[in-house]
Backbone as ProteinMPNN parsed JSONL, in Angstrom:
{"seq_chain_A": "XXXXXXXXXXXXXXXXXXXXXXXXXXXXXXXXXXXXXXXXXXXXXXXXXXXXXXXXXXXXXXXXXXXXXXXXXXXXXXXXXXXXXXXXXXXXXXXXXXXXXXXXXXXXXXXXXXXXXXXXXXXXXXXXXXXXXXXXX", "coords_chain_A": {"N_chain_A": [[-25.505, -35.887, -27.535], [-27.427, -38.93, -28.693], [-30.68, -39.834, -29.778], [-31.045, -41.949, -30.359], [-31.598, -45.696, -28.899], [-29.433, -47.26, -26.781], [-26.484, -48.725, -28.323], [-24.097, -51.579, -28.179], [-21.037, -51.213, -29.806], [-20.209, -53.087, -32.406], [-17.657, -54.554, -32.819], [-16.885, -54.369, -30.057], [-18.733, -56.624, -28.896], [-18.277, -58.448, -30.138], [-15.51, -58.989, -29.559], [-15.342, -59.173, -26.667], [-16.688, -60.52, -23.624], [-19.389, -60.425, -21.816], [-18.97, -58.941, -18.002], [-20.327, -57.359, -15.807], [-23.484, -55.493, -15.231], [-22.704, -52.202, -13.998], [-24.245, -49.29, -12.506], [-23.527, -46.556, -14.234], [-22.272, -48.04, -16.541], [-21.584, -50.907, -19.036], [-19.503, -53.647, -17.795], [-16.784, -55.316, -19.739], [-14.929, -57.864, -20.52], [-12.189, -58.166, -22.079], [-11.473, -60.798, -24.791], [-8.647, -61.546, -24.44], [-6.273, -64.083, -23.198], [-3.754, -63.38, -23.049], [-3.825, -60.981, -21.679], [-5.021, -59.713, -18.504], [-7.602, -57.767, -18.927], [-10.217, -55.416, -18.784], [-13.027, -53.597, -20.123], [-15.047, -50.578, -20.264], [-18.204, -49.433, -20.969], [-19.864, -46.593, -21.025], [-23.173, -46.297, -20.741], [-24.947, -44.859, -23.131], [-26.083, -43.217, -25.851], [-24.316, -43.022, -29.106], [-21.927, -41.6, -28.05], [-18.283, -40.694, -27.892], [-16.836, -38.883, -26.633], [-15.213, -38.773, -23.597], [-15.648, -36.486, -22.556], [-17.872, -35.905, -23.781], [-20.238, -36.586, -21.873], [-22.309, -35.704, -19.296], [-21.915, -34.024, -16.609], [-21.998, -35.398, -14.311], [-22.347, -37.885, -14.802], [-19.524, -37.867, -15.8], [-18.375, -38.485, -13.228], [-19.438, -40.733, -12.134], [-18.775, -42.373, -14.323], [-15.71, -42.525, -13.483], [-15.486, -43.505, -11.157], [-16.754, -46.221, -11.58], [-14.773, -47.178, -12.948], [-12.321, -47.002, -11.135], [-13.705, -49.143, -9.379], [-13.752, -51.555, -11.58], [-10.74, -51.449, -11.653], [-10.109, -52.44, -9.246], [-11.206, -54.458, -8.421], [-9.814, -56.186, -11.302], [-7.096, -55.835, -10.314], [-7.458, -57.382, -8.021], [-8.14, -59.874, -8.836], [-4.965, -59.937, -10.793], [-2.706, -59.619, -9.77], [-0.394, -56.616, -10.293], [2.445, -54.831, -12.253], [1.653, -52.582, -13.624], [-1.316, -50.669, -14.29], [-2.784, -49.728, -16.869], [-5.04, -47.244, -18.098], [-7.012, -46.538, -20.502], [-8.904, -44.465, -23.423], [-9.215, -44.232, -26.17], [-10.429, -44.896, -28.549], [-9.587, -44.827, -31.857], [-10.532, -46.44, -32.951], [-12.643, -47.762, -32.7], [-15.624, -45.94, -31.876], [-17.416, -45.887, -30.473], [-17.856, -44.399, -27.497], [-15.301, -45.761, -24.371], [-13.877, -47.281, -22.045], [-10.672, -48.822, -20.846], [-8.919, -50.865, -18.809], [-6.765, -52.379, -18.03], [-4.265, -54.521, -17.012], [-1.141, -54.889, -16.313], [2.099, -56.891, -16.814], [5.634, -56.655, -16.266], [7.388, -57.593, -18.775], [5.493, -59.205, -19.567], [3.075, -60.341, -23.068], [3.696, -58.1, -24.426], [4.925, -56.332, -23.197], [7.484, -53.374, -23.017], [5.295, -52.01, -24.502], [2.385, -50.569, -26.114], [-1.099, -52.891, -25.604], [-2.643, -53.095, -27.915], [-2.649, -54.507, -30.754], [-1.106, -55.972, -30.444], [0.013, -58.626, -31.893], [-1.299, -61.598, -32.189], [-4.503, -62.513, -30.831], [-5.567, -64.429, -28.067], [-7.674, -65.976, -26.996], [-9.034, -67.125, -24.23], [-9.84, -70.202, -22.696], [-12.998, -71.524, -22.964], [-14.101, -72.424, -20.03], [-11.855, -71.383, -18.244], [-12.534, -68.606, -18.832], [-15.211, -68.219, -18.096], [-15.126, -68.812, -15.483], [-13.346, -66.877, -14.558], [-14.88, -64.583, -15.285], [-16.858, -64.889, -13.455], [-15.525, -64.543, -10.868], [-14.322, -61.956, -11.506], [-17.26, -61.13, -11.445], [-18.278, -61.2, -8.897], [-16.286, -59.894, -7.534], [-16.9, -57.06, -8.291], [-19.471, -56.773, -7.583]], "CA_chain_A": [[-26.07, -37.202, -27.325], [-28.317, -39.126, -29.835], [-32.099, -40.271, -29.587], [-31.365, -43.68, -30.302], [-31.257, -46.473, -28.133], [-28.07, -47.855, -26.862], [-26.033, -50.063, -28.738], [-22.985, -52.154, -28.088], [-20.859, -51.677, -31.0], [-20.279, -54.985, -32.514], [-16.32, -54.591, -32.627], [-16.406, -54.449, -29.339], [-19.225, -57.264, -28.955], [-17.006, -59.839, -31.015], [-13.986, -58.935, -28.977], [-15.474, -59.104, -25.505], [-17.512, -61.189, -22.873], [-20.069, -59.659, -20.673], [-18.94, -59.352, -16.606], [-21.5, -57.199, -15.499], [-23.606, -53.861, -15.665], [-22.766, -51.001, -13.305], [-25.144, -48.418, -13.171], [-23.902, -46.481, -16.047], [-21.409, -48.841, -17.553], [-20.959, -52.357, -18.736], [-17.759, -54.406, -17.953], [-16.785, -56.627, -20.497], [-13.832, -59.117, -20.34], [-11.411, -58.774, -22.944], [-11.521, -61.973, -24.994], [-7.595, -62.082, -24.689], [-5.602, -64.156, -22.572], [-2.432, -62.561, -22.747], [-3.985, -60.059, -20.793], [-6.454, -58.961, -17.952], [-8.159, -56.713, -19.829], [-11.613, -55.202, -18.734], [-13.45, -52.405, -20.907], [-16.278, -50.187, -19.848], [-18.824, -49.086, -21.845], [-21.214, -46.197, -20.597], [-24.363, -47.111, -21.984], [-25.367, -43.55, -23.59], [-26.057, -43.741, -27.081], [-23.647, -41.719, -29.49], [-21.355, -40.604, -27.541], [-16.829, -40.827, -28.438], [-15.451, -38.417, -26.05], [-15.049, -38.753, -22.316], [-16.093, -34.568, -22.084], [-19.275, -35.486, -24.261], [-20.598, -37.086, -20.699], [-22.618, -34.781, -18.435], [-20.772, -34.081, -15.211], [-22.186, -35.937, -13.045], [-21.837, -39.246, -15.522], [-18.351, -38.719, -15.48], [-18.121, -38.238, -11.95], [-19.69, -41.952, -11.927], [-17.582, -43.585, -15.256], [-14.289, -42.657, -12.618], [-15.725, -44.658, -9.735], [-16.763, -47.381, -12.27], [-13.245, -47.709, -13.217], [-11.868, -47.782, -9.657], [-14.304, -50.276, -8.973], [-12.97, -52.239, -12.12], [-9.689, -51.445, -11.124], [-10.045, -52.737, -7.868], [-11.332, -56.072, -8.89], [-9.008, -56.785, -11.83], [-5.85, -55.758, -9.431], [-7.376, -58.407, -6.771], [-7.44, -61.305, -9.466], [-4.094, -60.187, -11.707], [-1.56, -58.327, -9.115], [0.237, -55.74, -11.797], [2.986, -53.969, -12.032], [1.473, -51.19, -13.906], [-1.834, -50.515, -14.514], [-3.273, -49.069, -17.997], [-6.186, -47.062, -18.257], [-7.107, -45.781, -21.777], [-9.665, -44.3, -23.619], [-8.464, -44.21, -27.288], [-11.181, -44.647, -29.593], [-9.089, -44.174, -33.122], [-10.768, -47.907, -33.852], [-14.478, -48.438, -32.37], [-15.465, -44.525, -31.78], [-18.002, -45.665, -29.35], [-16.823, -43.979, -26.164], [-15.494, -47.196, -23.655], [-12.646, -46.633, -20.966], [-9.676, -49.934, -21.35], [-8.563, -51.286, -17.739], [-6.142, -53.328, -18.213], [-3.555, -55.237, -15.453], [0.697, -55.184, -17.177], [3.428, -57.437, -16.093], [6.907, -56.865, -16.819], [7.677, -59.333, -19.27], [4.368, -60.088, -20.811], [3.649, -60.002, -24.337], [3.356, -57.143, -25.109], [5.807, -54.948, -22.525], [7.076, -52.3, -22.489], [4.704, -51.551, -25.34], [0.716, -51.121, -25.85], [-1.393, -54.392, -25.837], [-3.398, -52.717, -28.743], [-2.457, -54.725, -31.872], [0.703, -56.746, -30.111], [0.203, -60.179, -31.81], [-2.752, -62.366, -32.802], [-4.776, -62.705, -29.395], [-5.286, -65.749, -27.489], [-8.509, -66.526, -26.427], [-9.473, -67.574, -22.908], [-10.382, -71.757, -22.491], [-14.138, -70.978, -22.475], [-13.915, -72.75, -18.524], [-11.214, -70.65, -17.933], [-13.352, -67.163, -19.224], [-16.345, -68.649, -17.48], [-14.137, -68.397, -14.125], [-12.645, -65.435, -14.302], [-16.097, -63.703, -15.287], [-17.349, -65.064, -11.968], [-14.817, -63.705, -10.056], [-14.807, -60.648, -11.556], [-18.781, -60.384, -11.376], [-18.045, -61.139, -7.427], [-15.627, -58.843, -6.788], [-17.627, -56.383, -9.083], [-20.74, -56.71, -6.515]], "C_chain_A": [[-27.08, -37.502, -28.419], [-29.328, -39.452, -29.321], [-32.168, -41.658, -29.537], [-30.973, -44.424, -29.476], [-29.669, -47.207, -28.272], [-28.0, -48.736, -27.336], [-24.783, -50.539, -28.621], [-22.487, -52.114, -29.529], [-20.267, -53.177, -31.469], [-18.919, -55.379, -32.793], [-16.368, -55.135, -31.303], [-17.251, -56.469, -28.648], [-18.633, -58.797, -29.676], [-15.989, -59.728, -30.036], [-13.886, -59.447, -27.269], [-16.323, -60.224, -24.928], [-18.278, -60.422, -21.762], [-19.68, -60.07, -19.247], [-20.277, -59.242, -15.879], [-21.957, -55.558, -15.983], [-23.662, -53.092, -13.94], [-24.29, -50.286, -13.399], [-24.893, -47.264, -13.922], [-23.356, -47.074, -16.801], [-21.757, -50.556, -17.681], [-19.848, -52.641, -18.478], [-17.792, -55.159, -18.518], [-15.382, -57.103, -20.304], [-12.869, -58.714, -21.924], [-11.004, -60.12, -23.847], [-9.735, -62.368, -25.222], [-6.458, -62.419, -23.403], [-4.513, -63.897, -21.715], [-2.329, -61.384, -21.353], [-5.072, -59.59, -19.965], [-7.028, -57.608, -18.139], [-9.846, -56.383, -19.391], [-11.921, -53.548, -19.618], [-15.227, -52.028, -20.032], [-16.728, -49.132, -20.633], [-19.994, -48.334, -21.106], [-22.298, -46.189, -21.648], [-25.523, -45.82, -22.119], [-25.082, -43.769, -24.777], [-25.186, -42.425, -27.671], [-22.417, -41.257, -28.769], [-19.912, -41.491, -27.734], [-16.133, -40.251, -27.558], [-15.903, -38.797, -24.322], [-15.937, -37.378, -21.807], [-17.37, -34.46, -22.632], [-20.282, -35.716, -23.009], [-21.278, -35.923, -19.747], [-22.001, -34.756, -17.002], [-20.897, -34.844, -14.153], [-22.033, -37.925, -13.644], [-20.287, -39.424, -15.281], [-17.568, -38.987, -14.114], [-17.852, -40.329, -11.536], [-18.797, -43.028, -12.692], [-16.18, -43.368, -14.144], [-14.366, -43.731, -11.29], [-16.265, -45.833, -10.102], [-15.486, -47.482, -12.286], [-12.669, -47.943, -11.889], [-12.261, -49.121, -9.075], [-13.418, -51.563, -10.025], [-11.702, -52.715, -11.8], [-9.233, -52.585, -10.156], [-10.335, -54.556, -8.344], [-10.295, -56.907, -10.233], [-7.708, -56.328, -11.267], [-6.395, -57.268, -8.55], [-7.344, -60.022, -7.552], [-6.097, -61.069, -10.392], [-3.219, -59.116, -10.957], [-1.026, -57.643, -10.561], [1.237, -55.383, -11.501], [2.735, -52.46, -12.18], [-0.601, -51.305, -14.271], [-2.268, -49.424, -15.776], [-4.691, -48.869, -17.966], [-6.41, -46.191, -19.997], [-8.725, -45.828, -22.865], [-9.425, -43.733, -25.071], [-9.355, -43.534, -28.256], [-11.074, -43.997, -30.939], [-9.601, -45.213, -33.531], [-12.344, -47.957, -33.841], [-14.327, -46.964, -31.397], [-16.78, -44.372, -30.876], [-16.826, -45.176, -28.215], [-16.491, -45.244, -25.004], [-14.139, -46.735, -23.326], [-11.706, -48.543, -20.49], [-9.006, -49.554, -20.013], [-7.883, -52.291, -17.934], [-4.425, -53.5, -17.427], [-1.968, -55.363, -16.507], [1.578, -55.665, -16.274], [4.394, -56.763, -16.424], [7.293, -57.837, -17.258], [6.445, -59.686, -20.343], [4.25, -59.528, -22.339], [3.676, -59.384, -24.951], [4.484, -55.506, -24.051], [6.902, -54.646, -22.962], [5.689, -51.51, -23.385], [2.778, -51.551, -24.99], [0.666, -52.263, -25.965], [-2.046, -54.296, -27.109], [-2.282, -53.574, -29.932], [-1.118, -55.355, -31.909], [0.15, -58.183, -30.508], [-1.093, -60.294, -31.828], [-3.067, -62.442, -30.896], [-4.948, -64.169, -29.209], [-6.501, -66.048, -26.674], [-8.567, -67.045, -25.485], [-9.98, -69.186, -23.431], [-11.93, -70.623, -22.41], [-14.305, -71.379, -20.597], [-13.522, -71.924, -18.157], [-11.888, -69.009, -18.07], [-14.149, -67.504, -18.134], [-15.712, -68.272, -15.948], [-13.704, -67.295, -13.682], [-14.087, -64.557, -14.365], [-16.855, -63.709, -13.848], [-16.959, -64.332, -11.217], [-14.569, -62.187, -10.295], [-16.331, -59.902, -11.616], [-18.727, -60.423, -9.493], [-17.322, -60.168, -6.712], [-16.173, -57.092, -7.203], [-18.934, -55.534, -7.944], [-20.698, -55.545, -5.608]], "O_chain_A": [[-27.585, -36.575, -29.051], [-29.195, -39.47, -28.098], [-32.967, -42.391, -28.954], [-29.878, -44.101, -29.017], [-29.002, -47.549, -29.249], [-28.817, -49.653, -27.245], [-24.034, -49.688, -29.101], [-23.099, -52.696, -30.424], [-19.986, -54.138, -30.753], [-18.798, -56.578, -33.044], [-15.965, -56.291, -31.172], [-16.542, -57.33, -28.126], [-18.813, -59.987, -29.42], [-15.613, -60.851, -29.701], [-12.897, -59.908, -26.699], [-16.748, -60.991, -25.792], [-17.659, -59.842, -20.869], [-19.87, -61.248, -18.948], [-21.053, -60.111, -15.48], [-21.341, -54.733, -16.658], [-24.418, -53.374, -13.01], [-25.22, -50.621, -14.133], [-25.906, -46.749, -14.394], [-23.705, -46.891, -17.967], [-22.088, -51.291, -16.751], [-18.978, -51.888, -18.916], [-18.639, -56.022, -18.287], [-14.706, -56.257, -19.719], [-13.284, -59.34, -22.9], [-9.924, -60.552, -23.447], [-9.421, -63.277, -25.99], [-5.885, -61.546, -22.751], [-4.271, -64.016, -20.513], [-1.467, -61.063, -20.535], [-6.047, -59.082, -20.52], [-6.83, -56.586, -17.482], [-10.675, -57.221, -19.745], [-11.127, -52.608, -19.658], [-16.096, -52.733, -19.519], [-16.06, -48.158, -20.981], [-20.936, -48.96, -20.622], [-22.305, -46.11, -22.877], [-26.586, -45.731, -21.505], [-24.061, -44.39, -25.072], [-25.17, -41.292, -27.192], [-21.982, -40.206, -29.24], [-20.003, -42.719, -27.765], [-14.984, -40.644, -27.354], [-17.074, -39.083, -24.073], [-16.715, -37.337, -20.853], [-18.098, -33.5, -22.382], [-21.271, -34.986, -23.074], [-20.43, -35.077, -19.458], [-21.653, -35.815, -16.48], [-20.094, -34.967, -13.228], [-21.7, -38.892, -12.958], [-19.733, -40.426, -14.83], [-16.476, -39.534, -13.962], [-16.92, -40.975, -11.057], [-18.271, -44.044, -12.238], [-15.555, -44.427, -14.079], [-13.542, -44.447, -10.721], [-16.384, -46.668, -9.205], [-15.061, -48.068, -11.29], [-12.532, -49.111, -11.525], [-11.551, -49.952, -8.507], [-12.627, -52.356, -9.514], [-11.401, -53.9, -11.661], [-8.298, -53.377, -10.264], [-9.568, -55.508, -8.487], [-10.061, -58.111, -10.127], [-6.907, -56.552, -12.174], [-5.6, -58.206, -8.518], [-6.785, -61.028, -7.116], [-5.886, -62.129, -10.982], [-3.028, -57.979, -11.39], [-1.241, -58.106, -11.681], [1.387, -55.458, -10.281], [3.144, -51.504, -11.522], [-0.943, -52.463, -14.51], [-2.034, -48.236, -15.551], [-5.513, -49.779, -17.856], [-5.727, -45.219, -20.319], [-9.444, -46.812, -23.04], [-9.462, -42.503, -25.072], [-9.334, -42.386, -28.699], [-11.808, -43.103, -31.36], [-9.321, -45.352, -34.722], [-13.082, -48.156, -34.806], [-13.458, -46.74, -30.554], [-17.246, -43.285, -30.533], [-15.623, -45.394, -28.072], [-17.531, -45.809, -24.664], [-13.411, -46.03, -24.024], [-12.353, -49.332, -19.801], [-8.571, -48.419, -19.816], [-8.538, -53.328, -18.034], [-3.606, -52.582, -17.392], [-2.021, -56.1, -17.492], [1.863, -55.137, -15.2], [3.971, -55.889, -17.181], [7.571, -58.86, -16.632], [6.449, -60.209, -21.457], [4.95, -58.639, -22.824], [3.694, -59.648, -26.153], [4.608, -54.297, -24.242], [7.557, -55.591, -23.403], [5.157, -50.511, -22.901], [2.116, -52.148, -24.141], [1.629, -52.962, -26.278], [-2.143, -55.394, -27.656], [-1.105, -53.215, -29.925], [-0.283, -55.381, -32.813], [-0.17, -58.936, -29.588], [-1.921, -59.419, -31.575], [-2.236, -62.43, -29.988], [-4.558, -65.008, -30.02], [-6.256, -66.416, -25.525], [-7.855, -68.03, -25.684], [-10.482, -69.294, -24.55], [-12.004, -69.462, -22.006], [-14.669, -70.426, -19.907], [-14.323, -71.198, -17.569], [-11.557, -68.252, -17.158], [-13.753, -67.04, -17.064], [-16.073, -67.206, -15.449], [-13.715, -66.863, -12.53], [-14.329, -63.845, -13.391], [-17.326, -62.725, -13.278], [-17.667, -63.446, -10.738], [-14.614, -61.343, -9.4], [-16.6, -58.709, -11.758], [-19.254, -59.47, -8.921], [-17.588, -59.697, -5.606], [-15.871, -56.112, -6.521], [-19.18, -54.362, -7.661], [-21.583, -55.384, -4.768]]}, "name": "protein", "num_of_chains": 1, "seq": "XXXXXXXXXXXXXXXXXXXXXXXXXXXXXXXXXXXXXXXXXXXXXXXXXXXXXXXXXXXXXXXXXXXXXXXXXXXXXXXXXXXXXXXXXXXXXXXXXXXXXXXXXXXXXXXXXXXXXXXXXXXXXXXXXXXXXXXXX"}
């Protein structure tokens, strides 16, 4: 772990919209239509792997994600659910919740790098952030 204060990296900060903060993660919104996409970011400075996490953090990032889970299943039924924790791009550590049709634009394949994205209506973001800061609660 590092000394310095947390920082959102700014990949992800361009890419995303704040839902809400957990107590150790943020949820941010995916800024792409195509797909219900939530990311969570435990907010520990430094840190890339999942195993760098002390045990009882990751005990908590798994029941953040359920929670996520749980709320982007109740606004975007799925067929499949994707959870992934990649970090070959933005090497902050941040755990990718994200809701898959059959059919959409990007199946059977990742959503990572399928096609120019598609921005949310800001209304439309604004809405969905609600509801996912409500079901979040």
């Amino acid at each position: 772990m590092s000394d310095a204060p947390f920082a959102l990296d700014g990949r992800l900060a361009a890419d995303t919209c704040h839902v809400a903060s957990l107590p150790l993660c943020d949820v941010l919104l995916m800024n792409d239509a195509r797909f219900p996409w939530l990311i969570l970011v435990p907010r520990r400075p430094g840190l890339s792997e999942i195993a760098d996490l002390p045990e009882a953090d990751r005990t908590t990032l798994w029941q953040e994600v359920d929670r996520a889970a749980a709320a982007l299943r109740a606004y975007a039924p799925c067929d499949k659910l994707n959870l992934g924790a990649l970090g070959n791009i933005v090497r902050q550590l941040h755990v990718h919740v994200v809701a898959r049709r059959e059919g959409d634009a990007a199946w059977p394949g990742p959503v990572w790098g399928s096609g120019p994205t598609q921005p949310y209506a800001p209304e439309e973001r604004d809405q969905l952030v609600e509801r996912l800061r409500l079901a979040l609660a």
